[in-house]
C-alpha positions as CSV (number, residue, x, y, z in Angstrom):
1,X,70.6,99.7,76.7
2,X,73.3,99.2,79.4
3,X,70.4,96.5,81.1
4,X,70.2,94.4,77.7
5,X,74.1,94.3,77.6
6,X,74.1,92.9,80.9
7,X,71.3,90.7,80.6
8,X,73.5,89.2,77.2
9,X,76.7,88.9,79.1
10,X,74.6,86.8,82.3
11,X,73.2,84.8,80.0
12,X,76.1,83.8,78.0
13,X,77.8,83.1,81.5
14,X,74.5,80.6,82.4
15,X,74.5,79.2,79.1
16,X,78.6,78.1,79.6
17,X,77.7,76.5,82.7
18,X,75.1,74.6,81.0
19,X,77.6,73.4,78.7
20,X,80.1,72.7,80.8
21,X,77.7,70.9,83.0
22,X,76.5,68.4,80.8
23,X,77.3,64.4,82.4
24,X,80.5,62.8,81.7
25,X,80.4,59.8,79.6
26,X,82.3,57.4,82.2
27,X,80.2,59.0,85.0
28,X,79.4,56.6,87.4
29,X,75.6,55.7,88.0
30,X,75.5,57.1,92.0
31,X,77.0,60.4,90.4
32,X,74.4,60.4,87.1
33,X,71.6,61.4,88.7
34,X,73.1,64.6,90.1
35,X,74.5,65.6,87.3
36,X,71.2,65.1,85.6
37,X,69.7,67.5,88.5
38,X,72.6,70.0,88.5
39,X,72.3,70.4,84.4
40,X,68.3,71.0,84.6
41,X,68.8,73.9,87.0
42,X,71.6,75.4,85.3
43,X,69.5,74.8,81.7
44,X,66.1,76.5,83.3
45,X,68.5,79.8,84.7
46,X,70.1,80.0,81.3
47,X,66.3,80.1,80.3
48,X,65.2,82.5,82.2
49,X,68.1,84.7,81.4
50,X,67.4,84.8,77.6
51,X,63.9,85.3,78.2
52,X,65.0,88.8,80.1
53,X,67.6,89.6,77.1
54,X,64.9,89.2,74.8
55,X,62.1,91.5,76.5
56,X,65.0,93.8,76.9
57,X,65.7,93.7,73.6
58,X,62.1,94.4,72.5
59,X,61.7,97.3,75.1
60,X,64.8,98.5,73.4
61,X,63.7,98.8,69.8
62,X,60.5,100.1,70.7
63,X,62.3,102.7,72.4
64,X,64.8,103.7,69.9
65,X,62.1,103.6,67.4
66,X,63.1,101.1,65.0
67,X,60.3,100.7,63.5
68,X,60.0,104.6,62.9
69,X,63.9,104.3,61.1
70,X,62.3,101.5,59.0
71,X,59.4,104.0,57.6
72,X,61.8,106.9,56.9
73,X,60.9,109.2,60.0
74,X,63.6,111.6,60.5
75,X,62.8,112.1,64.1
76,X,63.9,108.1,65.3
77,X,67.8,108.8,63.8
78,X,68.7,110.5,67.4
79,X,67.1,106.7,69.2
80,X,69.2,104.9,66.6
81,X,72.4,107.1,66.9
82,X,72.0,106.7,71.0
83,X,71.9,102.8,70.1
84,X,75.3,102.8,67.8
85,X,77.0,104.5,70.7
86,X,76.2,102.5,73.9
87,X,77.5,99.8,71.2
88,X,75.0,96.7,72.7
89,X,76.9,93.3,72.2
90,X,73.8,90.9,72.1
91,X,72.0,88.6,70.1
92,X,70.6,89.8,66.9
93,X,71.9,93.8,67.8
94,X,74.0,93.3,64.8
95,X,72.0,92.6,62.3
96,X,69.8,95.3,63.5
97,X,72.5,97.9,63.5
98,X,73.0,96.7,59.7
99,X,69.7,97.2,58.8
100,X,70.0,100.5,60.3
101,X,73.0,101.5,58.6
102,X,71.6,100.5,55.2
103,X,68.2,102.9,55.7
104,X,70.5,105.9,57.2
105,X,72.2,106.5,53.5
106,X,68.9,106.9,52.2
107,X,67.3,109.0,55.0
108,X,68.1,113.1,55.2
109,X,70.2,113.6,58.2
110,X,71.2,116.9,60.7
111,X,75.1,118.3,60.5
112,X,74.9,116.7,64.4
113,X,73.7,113.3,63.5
114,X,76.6,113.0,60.7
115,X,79.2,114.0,62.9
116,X,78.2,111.5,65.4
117,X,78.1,108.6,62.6
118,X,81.5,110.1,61.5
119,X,83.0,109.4,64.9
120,X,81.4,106.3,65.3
121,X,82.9,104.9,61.8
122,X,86.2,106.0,62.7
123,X,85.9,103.8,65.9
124,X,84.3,100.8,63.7
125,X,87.8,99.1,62.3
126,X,88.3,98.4,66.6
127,X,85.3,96.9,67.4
128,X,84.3,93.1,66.7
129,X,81.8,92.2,64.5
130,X,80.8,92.5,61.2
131,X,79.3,95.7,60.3
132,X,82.3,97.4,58.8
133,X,80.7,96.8,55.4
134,X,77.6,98.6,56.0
135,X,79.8,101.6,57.7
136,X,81.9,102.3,55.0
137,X,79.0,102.5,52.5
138,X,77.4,104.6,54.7
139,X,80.8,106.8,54.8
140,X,80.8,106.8,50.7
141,X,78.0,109.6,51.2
142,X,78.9,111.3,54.6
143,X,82.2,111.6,54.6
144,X,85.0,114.7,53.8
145,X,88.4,115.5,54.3
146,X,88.5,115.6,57.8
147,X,87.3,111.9,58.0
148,X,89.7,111.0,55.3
149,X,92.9,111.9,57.3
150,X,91.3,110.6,60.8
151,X,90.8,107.1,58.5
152,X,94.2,107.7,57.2
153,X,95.7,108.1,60.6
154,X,93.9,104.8,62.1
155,X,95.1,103.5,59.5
156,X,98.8,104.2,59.9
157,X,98.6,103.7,63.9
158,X,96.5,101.3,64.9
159,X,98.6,98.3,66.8
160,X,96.1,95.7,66.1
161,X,96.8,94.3,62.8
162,X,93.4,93.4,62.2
163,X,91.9,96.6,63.3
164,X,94.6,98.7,61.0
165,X,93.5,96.7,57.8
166,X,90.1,97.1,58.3
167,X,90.5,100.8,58.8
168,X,92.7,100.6,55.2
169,X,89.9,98.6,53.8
170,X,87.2,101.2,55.2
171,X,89.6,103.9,53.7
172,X,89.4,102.6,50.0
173,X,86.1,101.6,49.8
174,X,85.2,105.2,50.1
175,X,87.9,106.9,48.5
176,X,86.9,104.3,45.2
177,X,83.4,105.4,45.3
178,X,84.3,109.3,45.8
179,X,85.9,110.8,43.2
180,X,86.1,113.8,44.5
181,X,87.5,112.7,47.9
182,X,90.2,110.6,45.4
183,X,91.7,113.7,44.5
184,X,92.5,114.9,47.9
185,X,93.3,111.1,48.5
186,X,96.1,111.1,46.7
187,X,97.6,114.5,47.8
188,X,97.4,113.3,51.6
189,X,99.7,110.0,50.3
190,X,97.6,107.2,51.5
191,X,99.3,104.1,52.3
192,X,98.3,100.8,50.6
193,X,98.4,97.9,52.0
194,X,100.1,94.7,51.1
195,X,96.7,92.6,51.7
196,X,93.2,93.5,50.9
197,X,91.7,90.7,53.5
198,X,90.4,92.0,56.6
């Protein structure tokens, strides 16, 4: 997992050069011709580098089995699980992990694997990207007290201002769809903030 993240960040570096090798307008014609030259090499190691992100990415979802998530077999949460924590930042990992997310509320899970997906929602709200939606619905059904006041106390804490509303917003979606947690809610004085945006 740790190759494909690397392979993603190398070929986002290639792919910059490309772009910021690309001819100037007033360019003179002696100095075109390089250019030219300079911007198909860069363009055919940019290639090369998202062909390796892309077999790495295969290899990688064969491996956490995927495709086993997809058919409801218990056995490929643990491949999954290992996949949310490395955390992979690469093309088309997030809508993967979304589509994971969506098939783990349906799918019977060990008292392990929900403490793991607790303590990788509570470090969600930090992290870029967009899959805070599918981890608070996932949170509606695995989450208790405990998570509640860890959610709280992001909440509260967080320096990011971006991060701390999107640990607010995680933090109502599930105490909405939980009456039962909505009681406790209320008795541990959860803060509300101004803006619902995240």
């Amino acid at each position: 997992m740790r190759q494909l993240n690397e392979a993603h960040v190398a070929f986002s570096a290639a792919q910059q050069a490309v772009w910021r090798d690309e001819m100037p307008r007033n360019a003179h014609r002696s100095q075109r011709q390089q250019w030219l030259e300079r911007s198909r090499r860069s363009a055919q190691t940019a290639a090369a580098l998202r062909d390796r992100r892309d077999a790495l990415l295969a290899e990688l979802l064969r491996a956490i089995g995927f495709d086993g998530l997809m058919r409801g077999e218990p056995a490929a949460v643990d491949g999954v699980l290992d996949f949310f924590e490395v955390d992979v930042l690469a093309f088309r990992c997030g809508p993967i992990k979304d589509r994971c997310l969506r098939r783990l509320k349906s799918l019977p899970l060990t008292g392990g694997q929900i403490e793991r997906l607790r303590r990788l929602a509570l470090a969600e709200p930090t992290r870029p990207g967009r899959g805070l939606k599918h981890w608070a619905h996932l949170m509606i059904r695995l989450a208790d007290r405990e998570f509640l006041v860890a959610l709280q106390d992001l909440a509260a804490t967080l320096r990011d201002d971006h991060s701390r509303k999107k640990a607010g917003w995680m933090l109502r979606v599930v105490l909405n769809s939980r009456p039962d947690l909505r009681i406790l809610g209320s008795r541990m004085s959860i803060r509300r903030h101004p803006t619902s945006d995240i």
